[in-house]
N, C-alpha and C positions, 0 to 999 in steps of 0.2 A: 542271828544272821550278821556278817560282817558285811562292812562296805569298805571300799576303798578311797581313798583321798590324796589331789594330786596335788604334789608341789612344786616350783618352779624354785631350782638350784642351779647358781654358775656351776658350770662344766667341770671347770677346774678345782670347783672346792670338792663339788664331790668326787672329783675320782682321787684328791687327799682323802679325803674322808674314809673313802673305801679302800681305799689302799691301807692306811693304818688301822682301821677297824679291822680290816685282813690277819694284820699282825696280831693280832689280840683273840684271832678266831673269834670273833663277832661281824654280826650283819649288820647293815644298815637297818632292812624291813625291822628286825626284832626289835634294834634300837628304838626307832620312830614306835612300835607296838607297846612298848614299854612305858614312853616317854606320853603319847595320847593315853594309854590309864595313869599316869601320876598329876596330868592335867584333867581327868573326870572327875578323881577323887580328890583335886584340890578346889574344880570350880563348882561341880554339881553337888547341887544340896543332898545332905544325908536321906531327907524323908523321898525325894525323887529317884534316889539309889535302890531303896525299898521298893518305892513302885513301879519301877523298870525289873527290877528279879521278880518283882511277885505276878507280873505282867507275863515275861519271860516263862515262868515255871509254869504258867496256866495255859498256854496254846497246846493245843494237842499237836502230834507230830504228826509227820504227812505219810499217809497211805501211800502207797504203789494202787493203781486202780489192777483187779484181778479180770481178766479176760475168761468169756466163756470158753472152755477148749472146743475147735472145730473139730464137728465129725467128720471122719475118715469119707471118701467114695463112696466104698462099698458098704456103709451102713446107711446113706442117705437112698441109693439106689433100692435097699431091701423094703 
């Protein structure tokens, strides 16, 4: 699951920012996506890396709940 995290930037740097990152066909969001995992993998310790995937790979995924199908009128009437 991703979460999002907000930052407070002058106005004006970021719309430089975005503007020449335009030039370069690059986003802001990927950049910042990019730039938070080179900051996991530089602060979080390796065995916490392990236990976060092995965490990760063990939830089961989420069901849809299956609804009874409603009977029709005319077969409740019978």
């Amino acid at each position: 699951m991703k979460k999002s995290v907000t930052v407070s930037v002058d106005s004006e740097k970021l719309s430089g920012l975005e503007m020449y990152l335009g030039q370069k066909n690059m986003k802001l969001s990927e950049e910042l996506e990019k730039f938070a995992e080179q900051l996991y993998q530089k602060y979080v310790p390796s065995n916490v890396h392990e236990f976060i995937e092995l965490t990760a790979s063990k939830k089961p995924s989420r069901r849809t709940k299956l609804t009874a199908p409603v009977e029709s009128e005319n077969q409740s009437e019978q």
